[in-house]
KEGU-882352 format. One record per residue (C-alpha): x, y, z; residue in three letters; residue number from 1. Coordinates in steps of 0.2 Angstrom, whole numbers, plus 5000, padded with zeros to 4 digits. Example, Ala and Ser with C-alpha at 12.3 -4.5 7.8 and 13.67 -1.06 7.14 Angstrom:
2
c1_c2_c3_resn_resi
5062_4978_5039_ALA_1
5068_4995_5036_SER_2
***
This chain:
321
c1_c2_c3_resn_resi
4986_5020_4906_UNK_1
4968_5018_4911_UNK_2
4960_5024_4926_UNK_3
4950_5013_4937_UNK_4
4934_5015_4948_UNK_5
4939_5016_4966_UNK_6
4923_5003_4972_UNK_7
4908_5010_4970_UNK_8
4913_5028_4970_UNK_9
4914_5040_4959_UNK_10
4932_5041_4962_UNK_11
4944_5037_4949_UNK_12
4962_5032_4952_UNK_13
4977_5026_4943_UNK_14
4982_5007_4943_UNK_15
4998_5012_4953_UNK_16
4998_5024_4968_UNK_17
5010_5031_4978_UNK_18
5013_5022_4997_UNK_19
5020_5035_5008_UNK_20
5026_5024_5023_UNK_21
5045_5025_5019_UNK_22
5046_5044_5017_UNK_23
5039_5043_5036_UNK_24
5058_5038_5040_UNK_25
5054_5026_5053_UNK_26
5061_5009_5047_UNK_27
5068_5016_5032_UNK_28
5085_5022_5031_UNK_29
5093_5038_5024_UNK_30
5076_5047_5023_UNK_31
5078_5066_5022_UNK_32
5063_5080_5017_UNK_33
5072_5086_5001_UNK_34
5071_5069_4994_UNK_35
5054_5064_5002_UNK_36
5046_5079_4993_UNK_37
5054_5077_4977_UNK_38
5047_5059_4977_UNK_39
5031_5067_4978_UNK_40
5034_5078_4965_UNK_41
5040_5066_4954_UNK_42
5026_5053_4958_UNK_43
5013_5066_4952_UNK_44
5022_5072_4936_UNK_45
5023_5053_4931_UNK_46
5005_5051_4932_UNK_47
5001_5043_4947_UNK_48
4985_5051_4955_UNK_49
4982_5042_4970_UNK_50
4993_5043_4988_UNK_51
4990_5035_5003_UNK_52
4996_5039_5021_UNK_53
4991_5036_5038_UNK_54
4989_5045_5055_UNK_55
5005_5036_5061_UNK_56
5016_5035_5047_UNK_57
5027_5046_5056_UNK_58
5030_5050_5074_UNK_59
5023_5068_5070_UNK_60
5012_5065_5055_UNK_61
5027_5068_5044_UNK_62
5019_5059_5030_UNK_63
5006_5070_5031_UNK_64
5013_5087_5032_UNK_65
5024_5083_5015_UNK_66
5010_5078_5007_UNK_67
5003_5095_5010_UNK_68
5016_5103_5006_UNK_69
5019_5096_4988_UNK_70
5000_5091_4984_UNK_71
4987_5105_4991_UNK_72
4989_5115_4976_UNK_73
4983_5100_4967_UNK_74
4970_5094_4979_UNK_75
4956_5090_4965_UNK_76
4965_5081_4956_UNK_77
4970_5068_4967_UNK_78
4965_5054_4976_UNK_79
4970_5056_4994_UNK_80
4969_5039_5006_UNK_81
4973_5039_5025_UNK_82
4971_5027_5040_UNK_83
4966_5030_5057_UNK_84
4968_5018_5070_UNK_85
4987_5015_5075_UNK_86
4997_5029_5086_UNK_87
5015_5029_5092_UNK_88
5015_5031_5113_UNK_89
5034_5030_5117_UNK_90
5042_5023_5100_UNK_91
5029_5010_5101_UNK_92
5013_5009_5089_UNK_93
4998_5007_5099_UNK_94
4980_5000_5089_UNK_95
4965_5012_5095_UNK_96
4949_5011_5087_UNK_97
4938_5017_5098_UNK_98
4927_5031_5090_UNK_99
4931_5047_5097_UNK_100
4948_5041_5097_UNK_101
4947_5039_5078_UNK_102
4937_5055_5076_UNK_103
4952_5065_5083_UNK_104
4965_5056_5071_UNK_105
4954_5062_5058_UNK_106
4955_5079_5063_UNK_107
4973_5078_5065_UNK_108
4975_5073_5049_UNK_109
4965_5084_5040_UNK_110
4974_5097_5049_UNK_111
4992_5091_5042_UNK_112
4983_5087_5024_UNK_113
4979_5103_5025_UNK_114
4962_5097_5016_UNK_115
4942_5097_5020_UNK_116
4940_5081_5015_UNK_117
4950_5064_5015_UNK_118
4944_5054_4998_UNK_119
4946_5038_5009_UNK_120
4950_5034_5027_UNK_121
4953_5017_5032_UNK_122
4950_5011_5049_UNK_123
4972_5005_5048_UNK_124
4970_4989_5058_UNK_125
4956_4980_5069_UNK_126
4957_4984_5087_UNK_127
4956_4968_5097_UNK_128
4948_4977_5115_UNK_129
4935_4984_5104_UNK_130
4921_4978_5093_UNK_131
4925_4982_5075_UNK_132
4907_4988_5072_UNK_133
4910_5002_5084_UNK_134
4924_5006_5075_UNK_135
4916_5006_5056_UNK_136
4902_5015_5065_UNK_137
4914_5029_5069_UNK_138
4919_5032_5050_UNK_139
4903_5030_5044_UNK_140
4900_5045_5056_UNK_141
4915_5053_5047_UNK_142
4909_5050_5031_UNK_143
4891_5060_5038_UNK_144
4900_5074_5043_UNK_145
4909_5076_5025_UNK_146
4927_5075_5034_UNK_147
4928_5059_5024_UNK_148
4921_5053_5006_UNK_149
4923_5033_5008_UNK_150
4927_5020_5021_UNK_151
4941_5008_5018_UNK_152
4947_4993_5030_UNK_153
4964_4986_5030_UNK_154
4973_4971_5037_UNK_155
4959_4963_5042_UNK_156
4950_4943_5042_UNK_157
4936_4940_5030_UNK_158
4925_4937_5044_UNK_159
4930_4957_5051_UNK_160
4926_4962_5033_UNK_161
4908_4955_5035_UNK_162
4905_4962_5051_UNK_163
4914_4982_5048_UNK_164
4902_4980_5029_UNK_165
4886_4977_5040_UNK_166
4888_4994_5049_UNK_167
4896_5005_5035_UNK_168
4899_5000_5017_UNK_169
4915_4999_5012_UNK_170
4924_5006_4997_UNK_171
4940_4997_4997_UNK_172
4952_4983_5007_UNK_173
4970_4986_5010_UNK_174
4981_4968_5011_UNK_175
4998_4966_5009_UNK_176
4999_4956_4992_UNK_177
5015_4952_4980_UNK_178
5020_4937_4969_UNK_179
5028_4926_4984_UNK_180
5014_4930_4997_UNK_181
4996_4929_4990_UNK_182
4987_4923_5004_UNK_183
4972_4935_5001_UNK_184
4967_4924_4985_UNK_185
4961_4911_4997_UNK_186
4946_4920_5005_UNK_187
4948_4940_5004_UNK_188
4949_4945_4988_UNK_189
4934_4934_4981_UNK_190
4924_4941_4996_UNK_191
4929_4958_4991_UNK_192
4927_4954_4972_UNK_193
4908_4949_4974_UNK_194
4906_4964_4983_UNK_195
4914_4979_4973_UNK_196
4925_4982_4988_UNK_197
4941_4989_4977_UNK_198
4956_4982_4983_UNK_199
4972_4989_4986_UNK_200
4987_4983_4990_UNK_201
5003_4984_4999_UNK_202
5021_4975_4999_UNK_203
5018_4974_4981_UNK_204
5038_4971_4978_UNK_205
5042_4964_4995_UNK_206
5050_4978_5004_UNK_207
5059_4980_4991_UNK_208
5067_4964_4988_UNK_209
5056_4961_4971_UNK_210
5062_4975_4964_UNK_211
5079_4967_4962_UNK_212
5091_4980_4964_UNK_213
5096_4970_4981_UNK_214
5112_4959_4975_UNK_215
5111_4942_4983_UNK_216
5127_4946_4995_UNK_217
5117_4963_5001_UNK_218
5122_4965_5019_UNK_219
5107_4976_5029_UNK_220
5111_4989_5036_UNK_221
5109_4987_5056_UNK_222
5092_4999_5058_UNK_223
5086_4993_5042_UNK_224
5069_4984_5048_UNK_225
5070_4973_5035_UNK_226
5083_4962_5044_UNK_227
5067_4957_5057_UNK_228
5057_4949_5040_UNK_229
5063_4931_5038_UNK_230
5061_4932_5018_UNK_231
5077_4945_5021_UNK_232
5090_4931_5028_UNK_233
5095_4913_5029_UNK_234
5086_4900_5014_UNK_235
5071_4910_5012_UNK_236
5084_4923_5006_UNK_237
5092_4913_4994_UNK_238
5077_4903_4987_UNK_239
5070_4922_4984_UNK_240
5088_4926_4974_UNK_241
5085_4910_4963_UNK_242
5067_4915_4959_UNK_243
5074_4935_4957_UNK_244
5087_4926_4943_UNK_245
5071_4920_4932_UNK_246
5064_4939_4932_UNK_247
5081_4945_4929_UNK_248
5083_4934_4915_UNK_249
5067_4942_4907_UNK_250
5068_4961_4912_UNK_251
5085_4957_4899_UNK_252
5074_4949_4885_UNK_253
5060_4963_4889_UNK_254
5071_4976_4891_UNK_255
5061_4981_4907_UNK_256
5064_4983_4925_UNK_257
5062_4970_4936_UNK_258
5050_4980_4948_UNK_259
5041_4985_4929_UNK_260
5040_4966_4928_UNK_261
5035_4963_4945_UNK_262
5021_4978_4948_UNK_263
5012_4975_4930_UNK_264
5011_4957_4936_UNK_265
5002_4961_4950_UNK_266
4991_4974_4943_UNK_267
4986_4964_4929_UNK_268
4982_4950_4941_UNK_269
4961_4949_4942_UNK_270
4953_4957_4956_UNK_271
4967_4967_4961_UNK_272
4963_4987_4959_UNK_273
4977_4996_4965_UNK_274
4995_4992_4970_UNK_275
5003_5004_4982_UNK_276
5024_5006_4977_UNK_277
5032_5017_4990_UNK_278
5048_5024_4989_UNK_279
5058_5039_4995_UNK_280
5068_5043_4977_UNK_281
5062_5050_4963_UNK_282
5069_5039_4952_UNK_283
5061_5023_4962_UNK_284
5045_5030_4957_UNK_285
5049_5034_4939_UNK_286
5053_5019_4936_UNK_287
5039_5010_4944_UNK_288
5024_5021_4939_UNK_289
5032_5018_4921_UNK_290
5023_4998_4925_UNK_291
5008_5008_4921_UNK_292
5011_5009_4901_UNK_293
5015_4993_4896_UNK_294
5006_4976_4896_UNK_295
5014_4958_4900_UNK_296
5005_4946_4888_UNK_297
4997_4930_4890_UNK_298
5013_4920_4887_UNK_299
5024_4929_4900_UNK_300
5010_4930_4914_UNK_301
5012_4911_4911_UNK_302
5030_4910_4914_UNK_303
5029_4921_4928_UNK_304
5015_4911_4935_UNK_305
5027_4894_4933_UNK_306
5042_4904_4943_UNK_307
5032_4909_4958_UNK_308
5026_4890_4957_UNK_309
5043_4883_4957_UNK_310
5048_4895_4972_UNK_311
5032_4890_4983_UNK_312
5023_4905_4992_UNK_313
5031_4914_5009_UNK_314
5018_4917_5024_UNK_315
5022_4932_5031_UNK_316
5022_4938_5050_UNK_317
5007_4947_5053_UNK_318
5012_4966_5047_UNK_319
5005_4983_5048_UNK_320
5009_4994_5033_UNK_321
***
């Protein structure tokens, strides 16, 4: 495994990181501390150096606060990420990027990080009431006051990159990216390519669903929120079944996991820095952060490549991760 420069810091993470969105236990079902804090645990003892959470992944910065609890002993030798921006009012996430607003997430997290820096702080989504500039200008603030190392921006147009760049340089771009939705490859990840601009992603197996554990009668259970996703029901689930057949026929031949399959794919792919796997059981992120000790070749790239043809690509409803 070889670590890669995060932009055009000095920072240097692993290929895979760990996504800590589902151990929030907000859309995800059956999440419980004990396992959420294994997961950690386990993330980090299978090498994986770089973990990302936001200010609202939990009602009450759960996220956070397990992080801290698993990772402060280790705090140099990780790579911490977090995102301000997004808030919960009421059940409901509310977009906020107004500067003192963002200042006082930023505190808040460093609070439940139990940290004095965070390694890099992305501004989580665009606010539409307010200029993005005055929002980029408030983490390039951060970034004066040493409360934050780097500036990052995620789920955001190529224009908005432009425009947040102008005011604060930024270190890395966080899109939702995977096999069946690449929609980035179009006009983000060039721009960001030409520009250093590391980019990470999310969604790298679908929710999930690209890890191909899910049998194609799989019945969701009634709080799962993938049942809202239209790649989850109906044809688009069954054309994904038919395309999941090819990779199962391969992990056999390979004698790999599909979601090995699937996440050295994607980190192989160019321009792609990081891809972000979350998961709330140790054994989901042993067996994905084991993607980072094996190479596809040529050849099966190829076939890969020829599959996701043959299925066609899935455009997603807009989605905050």
């Amino acid at each position: 495994m070889t670590l890669r420069t995060l932009g055009r810091t000095s920072l240097m993470v692993t290929p895979l990181g760990m996504g800590c969105w589902p151990i929030s236990g907000i859309t995800s079902t059956d999440v419980n501390e004990a396992d959420s804090l294994a997961t950690i645990r386990e993330a980090s003892a299978a090498g994986i150096n770089f973990f990302d959470t936001a200010y609202c992944y939990g009602f009450d910065g759960e996220s956070e606060r397990m992080l801290a609890l698993v990772l402060r002993q280790d705090r140099d030798k990780i790579v911490l990420a977090s995102k301000g921006g997004i808030h919960w009012i009421d059940g409901k996430q509310v977009r906020c990027g107004r500067p003192e607003r963002l200042q006082h997430e930023c505190d808040e997290s460093l609070r439940r990080l139990q940290t004095d820096r965070i390694d890099l702080y992305y501004l989580h989504a665009p606010d539409p009431d307010i200029p993005i500039e005055e929002s980029a200008g408030a983490i390039g603030e951060l970034i004066r006051q040493g409360k934050v190392l780097s500036a990052g921006l995620s789920n955001a147009s190529t224009e908005l990159l432009a425009r947040f760049q102008a005011v604060c340089p930024l270190t890395a771009f966080q899109p939702h990216f995977n096999m069946l939705q690449r929609e980035i490859e179009d006009s983000q990840l060039s721009w960001c390519v030409e520009r250093d601009v590391a980019v990470v992603v999310y969604w790298p197996l679908m929710k999930g669903l690209l890890a191909g554990h899910l049998p194609r009668e799989h019945v969701f259970d009634a709080k799962d929120g993938r049942r809202k996703y239209p790649m989850f029901s109906g044809d688009e689930w069954q054309k994904n079944q038919d395309f999941l057949d090819d990779l199962r026929a391969m992990s056999l031949e390979l004698g790999r996991p599909v979601s090995q399959i699937v996440l050295n794919w994607t980190i192989q792919r160019a321009g792609i820095t990081v891809a972000l796997c979350g998961a709330k059981r140790p054994h989901q992120i042993r067996e994905n952060a084991a993607a980072m000790n094996w190479s596809l070749t040529d050849a099966q790239i190829a076939r890969i490549n020829r599959a996701i043809a043959a299925r066609g690509s899935i455009i997603s409803k807009s989605a905050v991760s």
